[in-house]
C-alpha positions in Angstrom: -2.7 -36.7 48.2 -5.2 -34.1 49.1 -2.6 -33.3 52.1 0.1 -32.6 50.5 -1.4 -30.2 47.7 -3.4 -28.1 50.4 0.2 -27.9 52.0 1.6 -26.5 48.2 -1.3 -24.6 47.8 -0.5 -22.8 51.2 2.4 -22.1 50.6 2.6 -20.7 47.3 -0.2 -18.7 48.8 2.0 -17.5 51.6 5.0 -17.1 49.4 3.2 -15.0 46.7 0.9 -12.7 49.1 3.4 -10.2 50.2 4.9 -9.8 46.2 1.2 -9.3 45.4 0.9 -6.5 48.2 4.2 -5.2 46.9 2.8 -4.5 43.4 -1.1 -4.5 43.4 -1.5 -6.6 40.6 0.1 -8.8 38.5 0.7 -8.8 34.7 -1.1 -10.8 32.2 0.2 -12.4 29.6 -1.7 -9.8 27.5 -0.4 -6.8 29.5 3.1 -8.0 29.1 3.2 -8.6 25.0 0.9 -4.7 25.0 3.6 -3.0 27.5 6.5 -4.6 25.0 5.2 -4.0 21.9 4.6 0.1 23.1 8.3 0.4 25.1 10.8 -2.3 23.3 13.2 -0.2 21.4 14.1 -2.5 18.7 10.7 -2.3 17.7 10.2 1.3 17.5 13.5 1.3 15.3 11.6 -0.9 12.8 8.5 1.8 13.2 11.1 4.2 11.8 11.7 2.4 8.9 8.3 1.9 8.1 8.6 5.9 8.5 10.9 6.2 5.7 9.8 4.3 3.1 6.6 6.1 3.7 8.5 9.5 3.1 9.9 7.7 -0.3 6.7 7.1 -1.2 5.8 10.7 -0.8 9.1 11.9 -2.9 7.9 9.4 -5.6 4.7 10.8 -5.7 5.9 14.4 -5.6 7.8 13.6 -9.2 4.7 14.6 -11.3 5.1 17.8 -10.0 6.6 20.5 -11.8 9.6 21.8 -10.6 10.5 25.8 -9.8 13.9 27.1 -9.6 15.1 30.8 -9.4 18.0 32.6 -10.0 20.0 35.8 -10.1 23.8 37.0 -10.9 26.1 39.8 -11.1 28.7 39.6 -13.2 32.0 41.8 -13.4 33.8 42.2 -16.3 37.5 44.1 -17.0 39.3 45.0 -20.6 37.5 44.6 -23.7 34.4 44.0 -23.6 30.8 44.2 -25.2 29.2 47.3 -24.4 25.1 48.2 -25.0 25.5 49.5 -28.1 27.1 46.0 -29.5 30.6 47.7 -29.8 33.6 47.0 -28.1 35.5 48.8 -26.3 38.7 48.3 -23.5 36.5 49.0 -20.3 34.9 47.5 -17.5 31.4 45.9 -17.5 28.9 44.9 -15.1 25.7 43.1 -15.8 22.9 42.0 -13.5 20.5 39.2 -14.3 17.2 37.4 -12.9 15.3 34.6 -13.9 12.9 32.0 -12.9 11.9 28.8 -14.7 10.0 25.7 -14.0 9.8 21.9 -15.7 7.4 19.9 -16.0 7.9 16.2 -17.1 4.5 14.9 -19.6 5.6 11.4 -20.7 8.8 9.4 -18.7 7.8 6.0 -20.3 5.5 5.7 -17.1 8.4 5.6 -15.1 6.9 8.1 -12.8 3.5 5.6 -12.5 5.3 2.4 -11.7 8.0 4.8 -9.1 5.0 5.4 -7.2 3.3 1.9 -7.3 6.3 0.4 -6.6 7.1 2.7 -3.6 3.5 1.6 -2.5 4.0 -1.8 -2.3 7.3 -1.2 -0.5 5.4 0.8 2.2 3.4 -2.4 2.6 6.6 -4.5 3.1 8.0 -2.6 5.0 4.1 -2.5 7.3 4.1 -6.4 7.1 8.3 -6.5 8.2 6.9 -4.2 11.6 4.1 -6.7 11.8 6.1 -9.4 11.7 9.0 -7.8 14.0 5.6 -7.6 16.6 4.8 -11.0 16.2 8.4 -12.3 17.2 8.2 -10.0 20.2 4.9 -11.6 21.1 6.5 -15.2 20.8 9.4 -14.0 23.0 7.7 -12.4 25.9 5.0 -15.3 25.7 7.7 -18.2 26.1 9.5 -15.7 29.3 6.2 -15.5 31.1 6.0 -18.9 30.4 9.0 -19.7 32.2 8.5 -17.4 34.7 5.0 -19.3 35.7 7.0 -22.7 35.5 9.6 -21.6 37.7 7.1 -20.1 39.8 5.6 -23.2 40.2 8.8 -25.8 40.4 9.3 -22.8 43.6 6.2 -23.8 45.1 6.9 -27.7 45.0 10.4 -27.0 46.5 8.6 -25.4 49.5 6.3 -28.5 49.8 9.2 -30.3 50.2 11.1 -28.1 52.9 7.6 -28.3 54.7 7.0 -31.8 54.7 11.3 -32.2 56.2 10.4 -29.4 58.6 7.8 -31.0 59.7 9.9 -34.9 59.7 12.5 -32.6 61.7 9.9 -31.5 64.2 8.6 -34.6 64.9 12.3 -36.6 65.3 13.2 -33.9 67.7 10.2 -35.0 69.7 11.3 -38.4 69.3 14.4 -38.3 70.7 13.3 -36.2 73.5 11.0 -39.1 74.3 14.5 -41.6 74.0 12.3 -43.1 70.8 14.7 -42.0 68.0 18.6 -41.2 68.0 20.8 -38.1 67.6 21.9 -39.6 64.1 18.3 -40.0 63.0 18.0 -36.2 63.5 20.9 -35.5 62.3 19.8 -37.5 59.2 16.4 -35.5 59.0 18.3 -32.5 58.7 20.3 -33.3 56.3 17.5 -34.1 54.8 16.3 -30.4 55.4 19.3 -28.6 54.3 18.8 -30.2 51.0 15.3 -29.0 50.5 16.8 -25.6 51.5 19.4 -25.8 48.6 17.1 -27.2 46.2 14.3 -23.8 47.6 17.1 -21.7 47.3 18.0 -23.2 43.4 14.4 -22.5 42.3 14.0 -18.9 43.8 17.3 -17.9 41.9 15.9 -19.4 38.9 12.5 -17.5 39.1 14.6 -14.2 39.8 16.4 -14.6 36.9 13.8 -15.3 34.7 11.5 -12.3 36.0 14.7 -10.4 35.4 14.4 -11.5 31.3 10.5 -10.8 31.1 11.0 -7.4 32.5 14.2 -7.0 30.7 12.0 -7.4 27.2 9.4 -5.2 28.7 11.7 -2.6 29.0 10.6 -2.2 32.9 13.7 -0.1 35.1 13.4 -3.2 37.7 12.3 -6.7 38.2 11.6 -6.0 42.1 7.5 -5.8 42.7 7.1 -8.1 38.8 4.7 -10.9 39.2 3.1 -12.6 36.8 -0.8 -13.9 36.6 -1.5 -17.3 36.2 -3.6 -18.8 33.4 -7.2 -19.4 34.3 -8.8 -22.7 33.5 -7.7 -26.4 33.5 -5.8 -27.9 30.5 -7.8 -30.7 28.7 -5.6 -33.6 27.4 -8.4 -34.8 25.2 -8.2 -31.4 23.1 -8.0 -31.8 19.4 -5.1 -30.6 17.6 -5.6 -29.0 14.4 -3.6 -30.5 11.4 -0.3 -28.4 10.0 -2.2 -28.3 6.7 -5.0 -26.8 7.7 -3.0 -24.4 10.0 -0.7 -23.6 7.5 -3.4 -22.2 5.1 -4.7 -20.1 7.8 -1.4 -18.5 8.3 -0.8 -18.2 4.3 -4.2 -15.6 4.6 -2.1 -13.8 8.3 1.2 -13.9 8.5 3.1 -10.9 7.8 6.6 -12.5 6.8 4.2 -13.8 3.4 2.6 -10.9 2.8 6.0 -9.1 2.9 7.7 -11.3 0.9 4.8 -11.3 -1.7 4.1 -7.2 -1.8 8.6 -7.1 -2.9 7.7 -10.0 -5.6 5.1 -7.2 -7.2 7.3 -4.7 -6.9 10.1 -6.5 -9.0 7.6 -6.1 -11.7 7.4 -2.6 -11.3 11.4 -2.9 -11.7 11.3 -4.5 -15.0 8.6 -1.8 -16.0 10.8 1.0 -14.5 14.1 -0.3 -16.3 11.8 -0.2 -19.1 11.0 3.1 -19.6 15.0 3.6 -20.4 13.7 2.6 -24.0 10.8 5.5 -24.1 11.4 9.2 -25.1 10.9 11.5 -22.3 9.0 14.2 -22.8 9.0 17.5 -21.0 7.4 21.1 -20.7 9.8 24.1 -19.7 8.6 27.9 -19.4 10.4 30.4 -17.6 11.0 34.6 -17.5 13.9 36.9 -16.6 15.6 40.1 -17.1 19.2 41.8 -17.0 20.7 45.2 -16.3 24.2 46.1 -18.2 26.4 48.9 -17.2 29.8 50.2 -19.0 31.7 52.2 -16.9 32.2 55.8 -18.3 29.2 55.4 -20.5 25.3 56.6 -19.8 23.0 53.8 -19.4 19.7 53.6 -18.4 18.2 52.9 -14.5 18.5 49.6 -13.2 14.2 49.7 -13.0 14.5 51.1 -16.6 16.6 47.8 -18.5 14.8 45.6 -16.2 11.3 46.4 -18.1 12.9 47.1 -21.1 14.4 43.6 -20.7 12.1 41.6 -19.6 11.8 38.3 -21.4 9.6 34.9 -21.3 9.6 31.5 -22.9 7.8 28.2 -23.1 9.2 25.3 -24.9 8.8 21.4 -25.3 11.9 19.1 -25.0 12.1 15.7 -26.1 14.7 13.2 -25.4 14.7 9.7 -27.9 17.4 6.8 -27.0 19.2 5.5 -29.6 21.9 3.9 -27.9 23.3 3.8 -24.3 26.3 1.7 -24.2 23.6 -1.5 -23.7 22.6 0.2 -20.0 18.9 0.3 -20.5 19.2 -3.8 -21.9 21.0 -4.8 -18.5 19.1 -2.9 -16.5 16.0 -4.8 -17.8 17.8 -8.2 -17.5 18.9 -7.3 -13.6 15.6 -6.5 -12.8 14.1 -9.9 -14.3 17.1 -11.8 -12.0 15.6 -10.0 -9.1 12.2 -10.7 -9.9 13.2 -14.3 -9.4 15.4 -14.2 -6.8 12.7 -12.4 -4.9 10.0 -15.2 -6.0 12.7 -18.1 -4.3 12.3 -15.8 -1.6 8.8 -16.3 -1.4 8.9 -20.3 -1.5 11.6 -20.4 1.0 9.8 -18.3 3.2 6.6 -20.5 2.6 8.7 -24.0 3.7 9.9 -22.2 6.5 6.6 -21.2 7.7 5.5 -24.7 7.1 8.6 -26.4 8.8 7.5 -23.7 12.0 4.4 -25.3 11.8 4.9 -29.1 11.7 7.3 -28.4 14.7 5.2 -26.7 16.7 2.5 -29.5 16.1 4.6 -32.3 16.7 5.5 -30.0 20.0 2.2 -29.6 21.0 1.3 -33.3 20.2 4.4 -34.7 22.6 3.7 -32.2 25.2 -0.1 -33.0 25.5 0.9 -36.8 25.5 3.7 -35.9 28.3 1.2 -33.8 30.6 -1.3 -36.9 30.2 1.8 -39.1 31.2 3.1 -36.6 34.3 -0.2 -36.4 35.8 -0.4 -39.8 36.2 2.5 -40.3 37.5 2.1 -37.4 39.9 -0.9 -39.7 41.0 1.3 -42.4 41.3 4.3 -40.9 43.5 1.5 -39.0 45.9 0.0 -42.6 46.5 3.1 -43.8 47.1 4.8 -41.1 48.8 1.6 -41.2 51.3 2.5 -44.7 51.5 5.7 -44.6 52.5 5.6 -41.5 55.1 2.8 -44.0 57.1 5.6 -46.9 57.3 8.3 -44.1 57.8 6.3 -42.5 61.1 5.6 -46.1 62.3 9.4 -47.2 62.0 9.0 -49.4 59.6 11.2 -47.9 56.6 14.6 -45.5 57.1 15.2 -41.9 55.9 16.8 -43.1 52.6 13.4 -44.9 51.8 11.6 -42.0 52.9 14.1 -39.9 51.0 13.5 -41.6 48.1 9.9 -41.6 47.5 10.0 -37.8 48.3 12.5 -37.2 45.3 10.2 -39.1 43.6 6.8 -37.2 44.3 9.2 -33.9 43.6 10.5 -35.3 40.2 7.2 -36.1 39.4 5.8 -33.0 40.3 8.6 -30.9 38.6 8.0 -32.9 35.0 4.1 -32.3 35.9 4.5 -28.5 35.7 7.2 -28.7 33.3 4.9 -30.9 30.8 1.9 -28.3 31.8 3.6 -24.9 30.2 4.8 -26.5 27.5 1.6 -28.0 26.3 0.0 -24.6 27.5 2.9 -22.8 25.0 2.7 -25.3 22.4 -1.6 -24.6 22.4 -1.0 -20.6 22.2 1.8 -21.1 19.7 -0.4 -22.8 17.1 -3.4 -20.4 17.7 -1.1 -17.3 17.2 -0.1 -19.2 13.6 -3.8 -19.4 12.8 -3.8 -15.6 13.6 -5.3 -15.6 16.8 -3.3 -13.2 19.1 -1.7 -14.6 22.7 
């Protein structure tokens, strides 16, 4: 047994030395989710939209300010007309006016106050949407480099196999230089060989390919010079699993799809408060100041500088607005905002079973794939022993190439559920951390 892993270990060594030199380093699973979640596109769109309710939240804000509008016209005026001695007379006119005015608004029915609180909890969706936008881009770069270490691996067993043929190759060419062993034993050897070449050649396409999707999400220009590190440590079958209950409450504190979910549930009550208001008066303070210059052609009037001190004007003034009836608008409004408000709170429950469903199947994941790496290891064990076995009777002409064939497919298959069963109890571990809140 010992041979044959020093002979994978080798080799992967061999294989993966030059693509080290290549890039100086290789990603960590850290690295790659940081790298994403600066450069992926998609979520610096979502960043935007955070941006823009934040700017609505500003504009609801800036409501309690007054407002400041200025103005001027010219006016021309031909036939009768009114001239500046409040006569009339067939002539032309011209008059020149100026004016500035502001409104400020005292009482809306706190429609301005609940505007602004719920533009606030909006912003905080909208934070906890990007949040959660980040998380599903941590998931999906977590289960590529996870497949890229799998196929990396399933790589390095294929080459274990074309080494241990090359080597059966070697030694029945020797043989039948020696007259011990037949041109169709060779020929069966290699055979033998070319299909450890196919199957190499299967497993390097399949680690290009899924390099190519990690560095794809990553936003990288090229997949040439990616590796990936490998986890540190030994897996433990004999770790405990925390229970979906208890995992589930720790997500109700952390997960951002919740939190969203609940922040739009209060703001539907700042609907119904907003609709509301439609039965208050509104209240508002208006002041402004102007002037005017009139001319009449063919008659004396005084300077332009003159009329506009001599016409200068101010004023200042309250105006209140009471509903008495709006066609029923402000009633449905009300009663549209209550049907969101529990719409938006089914919203919340269904997003709380989903999170729970997530859970329980990633538990029940992790529980089947701890059970299947205890399982594949042993077997691994089991097809080494045997494999060892059988390339003793093999050498010593006492089984065929089929037999020997055989027990090698068997040590591969072994070894390819092995690594398979490793990264998915690996994945299934991180996945149930990251729902307790701890990152990847």
């Amino acid at each position: 047994m010992k041979k044959h892993f020093f002979a994978l270990g080798v080799l992967t060594f061999l294989t993966l030395s030059p693509l080290q030199a290549q890039q100086g380093k290789q990603w960590t699973l850290r690295q790659c989710i940081d790298h994403a979640l600066a450069n992926n596109i998609s979520l610096q769109q979502q960043e935007l939209q955070r941006q823009q309710q934040e700017i609505r939240l500003s504009t609801a804000r800036n409501r309690r300010l007054p407002s400041l509008n200025a103005s001027a016209g010219q006016n021309f005026s031909f036939g009768r007309g009114l001239t500046m001695d409040n006569t009339y007379t067939n002539t032309s006119t011209q008059s020149t006016s100026f004016s500035l005015g502001t409104d400020i608004p005292l009482f809306t029915g706190f429609e301005i106050p609940n505007s602004i609180a719920q533009s606030q909890l909006d912003l905080k969706a909208a934070t906890e949407d990007l949040a959660k936008a980040r998380n599903s881009m941590s998931v999906n770069v977590a289960q590529a480099y996870m497949q890229v270490l799998y196929s990396r691996e399933i790589q390095g067993v294929a080459q274990s196999q074309v080494a241990i043929d090359s080597q059966q190759v070697a030694r029945m060419k020797a043989l039948v230089d020696n007259g011990k062993a037949s041109a169709a034993q060779l020929s069966a050897q290699q055979a033998s060989l070319s299909q450890s070449l196919l199957t190499l050649t299967q497993a390097e396409n399949n680690l290009r390919l899924n390099r190519l999707t990690l560095t794809q999400l990553l936003e990288l220009p090229s997949p040439e010079g990616f590796d990936v590190a490998a986890p540190d440590g030994e897996l433990s079958t004999e770790q405990l699993l925390p229970q979906p209950d208890d995992i589930f409450a720790q997500a109700m504190q952390t997960r951002p799809e919740v939190k969203a979910e609940q922040y739009r549930l209060e703001g539907t009550e700042k609907s119904i408060k907003i609709a509301q208001s439609g039965h208050y008066p509104q209240l508002s303070l208006n002041a402004g100041l102007g002037s005017n210059y009139y001319k009449t052609n063919g008659m004396r009037a005084e300077s332009f500088g003159a009329q506009l001190r001599h016409n200068f004007n101010q004023y200042v003034g309250l105006s209140l607005s009471i509903p008495i009836f709006n066609r029923f608008s402000t009633r449905n409004s009300v009663r549209s905002a209550r049907a969101y408000r529990t719409a938006q709170q089914l919203q919340l429950d269904d997003t709380k079973k989903q999170l729970y469903k997530e859970i329980q199947q990633a538990y029940y994941n992790a529980v089947n794939a701890q059970e299947k790496f205890r399982a594949t290891r042993a077997a691994v064990q089991s097809a080494n022993d045997a494999f060892t076995l059988m390339t003793a009777k093999y050498e010593n002409g006492k089984a065929n190439i089929t037999e020997f064939n055989e027990s090698k497919n068997q040590l591969m298959k072994a070894e390819s559920d092995r690594v398979q069963a490793q990264y998915e109890y690996l994945y299934s571990l991180k996945l149930l951390d990251f729902y307790r809140g701890q990152p990847f």
